[in-house]
N, C-alpha and C positions, 0 to 999 in steps of 0.2 A: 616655400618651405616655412613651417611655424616657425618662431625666434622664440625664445621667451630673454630678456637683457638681464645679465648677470648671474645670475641663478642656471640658465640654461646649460651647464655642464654638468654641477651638481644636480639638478634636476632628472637630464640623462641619466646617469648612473643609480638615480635611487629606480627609476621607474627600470632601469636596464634588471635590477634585482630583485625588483617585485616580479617582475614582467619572469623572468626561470623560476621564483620561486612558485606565482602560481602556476604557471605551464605544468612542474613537475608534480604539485598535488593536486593538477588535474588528472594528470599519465595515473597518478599511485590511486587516487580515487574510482579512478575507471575502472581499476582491476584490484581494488583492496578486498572483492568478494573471496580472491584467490587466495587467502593468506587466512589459513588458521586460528578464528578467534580464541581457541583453547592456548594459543601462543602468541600471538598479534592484536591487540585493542586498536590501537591508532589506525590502522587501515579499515577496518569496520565501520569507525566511525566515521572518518573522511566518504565513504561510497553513501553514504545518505547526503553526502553537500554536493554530488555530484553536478546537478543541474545549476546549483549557483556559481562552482568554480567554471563550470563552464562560459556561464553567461562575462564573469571577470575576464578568462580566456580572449574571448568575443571582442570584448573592448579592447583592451593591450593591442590584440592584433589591429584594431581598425585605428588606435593614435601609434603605434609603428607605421601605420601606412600612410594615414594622412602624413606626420612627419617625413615622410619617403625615406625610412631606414628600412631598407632592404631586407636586411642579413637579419633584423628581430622581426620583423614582418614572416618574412619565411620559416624562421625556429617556433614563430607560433603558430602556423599553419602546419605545421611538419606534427607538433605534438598534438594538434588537433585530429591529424590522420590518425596516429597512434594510436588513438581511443575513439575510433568512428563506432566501434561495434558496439563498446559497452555504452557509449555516448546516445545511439541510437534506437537503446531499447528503454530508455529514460526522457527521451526527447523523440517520440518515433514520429516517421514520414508516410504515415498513413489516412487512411479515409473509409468509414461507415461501408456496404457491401448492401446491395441487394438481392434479397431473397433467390434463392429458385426458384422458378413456375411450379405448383403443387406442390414446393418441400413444405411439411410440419416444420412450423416456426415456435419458438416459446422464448419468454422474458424470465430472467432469475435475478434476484434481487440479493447483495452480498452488505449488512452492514452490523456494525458494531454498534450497536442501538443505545448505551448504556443507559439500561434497563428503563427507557424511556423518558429518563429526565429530559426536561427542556432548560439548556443553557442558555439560550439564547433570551429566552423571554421564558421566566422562571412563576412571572405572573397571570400567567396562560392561562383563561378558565378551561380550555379541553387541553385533550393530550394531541398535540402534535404530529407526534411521531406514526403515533397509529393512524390518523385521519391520509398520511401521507403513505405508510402503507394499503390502505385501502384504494387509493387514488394512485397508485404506481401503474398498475396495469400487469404487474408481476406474477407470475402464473405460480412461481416457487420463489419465497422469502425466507433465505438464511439469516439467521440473529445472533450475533456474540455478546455476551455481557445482559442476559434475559433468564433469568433464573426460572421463572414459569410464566404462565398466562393468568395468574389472578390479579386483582384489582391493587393489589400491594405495589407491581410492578405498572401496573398499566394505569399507573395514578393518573386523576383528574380524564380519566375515560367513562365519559356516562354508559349507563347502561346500554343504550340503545346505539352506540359506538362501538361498542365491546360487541353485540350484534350482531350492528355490520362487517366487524371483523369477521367472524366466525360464518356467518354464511356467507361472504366472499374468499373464503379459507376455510374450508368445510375440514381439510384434513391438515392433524399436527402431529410433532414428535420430536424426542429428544428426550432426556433425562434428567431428571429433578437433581442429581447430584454437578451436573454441568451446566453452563452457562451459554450451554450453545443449544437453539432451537430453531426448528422448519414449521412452517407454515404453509400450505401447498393448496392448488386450485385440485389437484389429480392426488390418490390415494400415495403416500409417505408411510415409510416403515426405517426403522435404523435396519441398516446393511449386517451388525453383528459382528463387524471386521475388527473392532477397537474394544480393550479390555474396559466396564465399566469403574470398576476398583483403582485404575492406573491412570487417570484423566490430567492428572499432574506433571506426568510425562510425555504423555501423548499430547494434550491439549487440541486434541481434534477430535468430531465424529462422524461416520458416513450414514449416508439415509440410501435408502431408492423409492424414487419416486416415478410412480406406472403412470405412465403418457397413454392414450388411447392404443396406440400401435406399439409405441415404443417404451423400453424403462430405461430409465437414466439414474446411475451414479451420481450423489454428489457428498461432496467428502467437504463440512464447514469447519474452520479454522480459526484458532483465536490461540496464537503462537505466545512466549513467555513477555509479558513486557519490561519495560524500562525502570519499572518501580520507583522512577524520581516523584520525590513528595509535590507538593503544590510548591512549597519555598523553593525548591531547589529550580522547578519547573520558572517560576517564576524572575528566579534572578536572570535569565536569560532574558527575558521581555525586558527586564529594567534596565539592559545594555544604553547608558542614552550619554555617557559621558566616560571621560578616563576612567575616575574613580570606581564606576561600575561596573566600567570590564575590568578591572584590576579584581574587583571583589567577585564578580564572577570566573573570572579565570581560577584565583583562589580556591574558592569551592568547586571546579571542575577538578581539578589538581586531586581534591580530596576525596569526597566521598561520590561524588557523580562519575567520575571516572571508576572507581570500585561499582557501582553499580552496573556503569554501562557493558564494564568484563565480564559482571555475573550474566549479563541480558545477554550479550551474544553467544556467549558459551551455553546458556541454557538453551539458547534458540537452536542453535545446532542441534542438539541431543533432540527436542522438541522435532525438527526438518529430518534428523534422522529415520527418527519411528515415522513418519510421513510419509518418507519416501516407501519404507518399508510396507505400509497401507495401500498404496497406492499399485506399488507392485504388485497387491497381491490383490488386486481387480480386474476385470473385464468387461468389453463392452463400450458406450459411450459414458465419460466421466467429466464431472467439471467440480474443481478443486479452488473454495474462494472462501474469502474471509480476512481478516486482520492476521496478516504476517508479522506487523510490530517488526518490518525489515523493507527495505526497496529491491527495485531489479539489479542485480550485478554483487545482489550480498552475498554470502555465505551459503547463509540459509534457503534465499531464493535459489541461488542456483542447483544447489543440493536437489530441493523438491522439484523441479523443474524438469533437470535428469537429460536427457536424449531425446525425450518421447511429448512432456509436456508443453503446448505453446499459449501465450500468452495473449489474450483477448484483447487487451487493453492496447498493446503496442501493436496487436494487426489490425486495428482499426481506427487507430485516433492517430488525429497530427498535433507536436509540440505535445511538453513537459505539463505535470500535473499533480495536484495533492490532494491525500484523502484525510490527513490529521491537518487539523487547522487553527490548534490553539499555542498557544506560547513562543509563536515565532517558530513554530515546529513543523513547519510546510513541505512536510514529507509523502511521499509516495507508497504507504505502509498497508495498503488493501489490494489485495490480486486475486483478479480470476482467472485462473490456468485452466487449461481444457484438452483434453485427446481422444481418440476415437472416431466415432464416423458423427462427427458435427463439424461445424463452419461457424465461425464467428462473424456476425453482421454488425455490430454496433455495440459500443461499450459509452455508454453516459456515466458519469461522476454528478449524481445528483447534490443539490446547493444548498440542504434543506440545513437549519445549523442546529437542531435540535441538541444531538450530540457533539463531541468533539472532533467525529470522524463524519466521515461523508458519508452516504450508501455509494454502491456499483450497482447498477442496471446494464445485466448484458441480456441482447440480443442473439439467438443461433436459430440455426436449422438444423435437422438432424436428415444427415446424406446416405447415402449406401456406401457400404463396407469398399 
């Protein structure tokens, strides 16, 4: 048995009370999607820290065990059961699928592009972003945060780039007053389901895109966001001493917590009108884009519904993030899917152009 000399009772008991305190905002985090952010902020915001309290969970339980204390060994496997399901769809046990013999296979491409900048290398003589769309193998490319296809946006895209887009993407659509755009190998038309005057409340728009045999739904998505400034974003990277999370707690207290009330309660209303889109299609549909939410939220589970399943957790194994800056290593892009398809692979491409990642999913499209 470990010893630790002198310290070792007090020791016990401080870790005795981390040890329930995270267990329990694991349990609350597992299921904080359940709880009304039009009345509840702190549980919204705990279900995005899911996969870290978990991983804290993880350890507690494995120094109760090394220790040979039983009784906290077992209270944190016991809370760990409690939240296998939301736990599961954030950390899933799955693996890639292969095709059917003869099934129509196609690749769709889900990302938050902002409008092409490269962060990463700002001193790029080409555009990035685009060279990587070209090279995805993506048969339909949904764009959030793309205002149009001229060179304003697709800066540092030579001509002859801009090109290759265009005849590797013969067909486009979307509208000039949103920020959401399709680029397609097969002819793309907006679906007509979404009012174009009311984009502020819906924050989505549906396309159909004609496959040789088949047309497919897809409904792209760019939900309310967070609206924290660069400072505010910021002071959480700065976490590197007391004094910084003091100042950072501070300013959550304030005006980032006000924000983050307004982000979720608008996201609802946003998942609302969603669902309500969605409902009112047919056919095969796939629903992806920046949720500006993870699996087990509010919002997710709203759109999600009974009907819709989720690509990314039937195919991949272990936890994963599509926002990657500020310490913000959230799970905030989904591709939801129903109808007669099948999901075969879901990549989180690495490219870091933007802030977000893209999604490449794989499907086949099955019989009814």
């Amino acid at each position: 048995m470990i010893s630790i000399p002198l310290v070792n009772p007090i020791f016990r008991l401080v870790m005795r009370c981390v040890s329930i305190v995270i267990w329990a905002l694991t349990i609350l985090a597992a299921y904080g999607g359940r709880f009304n952010p039009e009345y509840l902020t702190i549980p919204s915001v705990l279900c995005l820290t899911l996969p870290y309290l978990v991983a804290l969970s993880v350890i507690l339980i494995l120094f109760w065990l090394i220790t040979r204390r039983i009784f906290f060994t077992a209270l944190g496997v016991l809370a760990m059961a409690a939240c296998i399901g939301p736990v599961t769809k954030v950390m899933p046990l799955n693996t890639s699928k292969e095709p059917t013999p003869g099934a129509t296979t196609f690749k769709i491409m889900s990302w938050n592009v902002l409008h092409t900048d490269d962060i990463e290398r700002p001193g790029s003589p080409t555009n990035r972003a685009v060279e990587y769309m070209i090279e995805s193998g993506a048969d339909v490319i949904c764009l959030a945060e793309l205002d149009n296809f001229s060179p304003s946006e697709l800066r540092k895209a030579s001509p002859a780039l801009i090109d290759s887009l265009i005849r590797t993407y013969p067909f486009r659509a979307g509208l000039s007053s949103t920020d959401i755009k399709v680029l397609s190998k097969y002819p793309v038309d907006r679906a007509g389901i979404t009012d174009p005057g009311d984009f502020g409340r819906q924050r989505f728009d549906f396309f159909k895109v004609r496959f040789p045999r088949q047309t497919l739904t897809v409904g792209m998505v760019h939900l309310y966001s967070y609206d924290l400034s660069e400072e505010e974003r910021q002071g959480v990277t700065e976490i590197k001493s007391v004094g910084t999370a003091k100042s950072s707690v501070k300013e959550f207290k304030g005006s980032i917590m006000g924000k983050l009330r307004n982000a979720f309660r608008q996201r609802a209303e946003n998942a609302a009108e969603l669902r309500k889109a969605i409902d009112s299609t047919t056919g095969p549909l796939i629903v992806c884009g920046d949720f500006n939410d993870v699996p087990n939220s509010w919002a997710y589970d709203m759109v999600v519904g009974d009907d819709m399943r989720d690509a990314y957790i039937e195919t991949n194994f272990g936890p994963s993030h599509t926002y990657r800056l500020h310490m913000f290593y959230f799970h905030i892009d989904q591709m939801l899917y129903r109808g007669a398809l099948k999901a075969l692979d879901m990549e989180v491409g690495k490219i870091k152009t933007s802030d977000h990642y893209p999604l490449i999913g794989e499907f086949e499209f099955t019989k009814e």
